[in-house]
C-alpha positions, 0 to 999 in steps of 0.5 A: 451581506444576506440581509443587503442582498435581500434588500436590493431584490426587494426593491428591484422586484417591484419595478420588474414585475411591470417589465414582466407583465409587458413581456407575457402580453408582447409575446404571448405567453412567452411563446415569441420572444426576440432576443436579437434586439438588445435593449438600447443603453441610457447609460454614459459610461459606454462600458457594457456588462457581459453576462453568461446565459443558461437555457434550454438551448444552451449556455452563451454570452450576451451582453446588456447594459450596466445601468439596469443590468437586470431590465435588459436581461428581463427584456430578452427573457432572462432572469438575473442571478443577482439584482446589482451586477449579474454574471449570470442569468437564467432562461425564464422557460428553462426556470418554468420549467423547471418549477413545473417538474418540482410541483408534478414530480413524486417525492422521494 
């Protein structure tokens, strides 16, 4: 089960860095991001996919669209906790954040 999960981030990764990079050009360095535009959905099964979002602001629900679940989550700046169907999805400022508290805090 690991070693499927594994492969599904390793394909995904690569088509979202591209999506990432226009993200950090379109709002400079993450500074001004919209988050009311959802992205439009290509899909034809009209369901949508409700996912619940942590931040620095806060926990809350949004919804995207199934067919590329982790596109439109990335798009409004959020980072998937899985590649197929996420539940839930994390702020990229919170996960900076984050990471530059671990690189500058002090070990135990």
């Amino acid at each position: 089960k690991r070693m499927i999960e594994w492969n599904r981030w390793e394909e995904l990764l690569p088509r979202l860095v591209p999506v990432y990079m226009e993200l950090l050009q379109q709002s400079n360095n993450l500074r001004s991001v919209r988050r009311d535009n959802p992205p439009s959905c290509s899909c034809t099964s009209g369901r949508t996919l409700q996912v619940t979002v942590y931040g620095l602001d806060g926990v809350r629900d949004v919804t995207v669209c199934p067919c590329s679940p982790a596109m439109g989550l990335l798009q409004n700046r959020y980072f998937p906790s899985t590649p197929l169907r996420p539940s839930i999805a994390f702020d990229i400022g919170m996960l900076e954040f984050a990471r530059e508290l671990y690189l500058r805090s002090s070990p135990n």
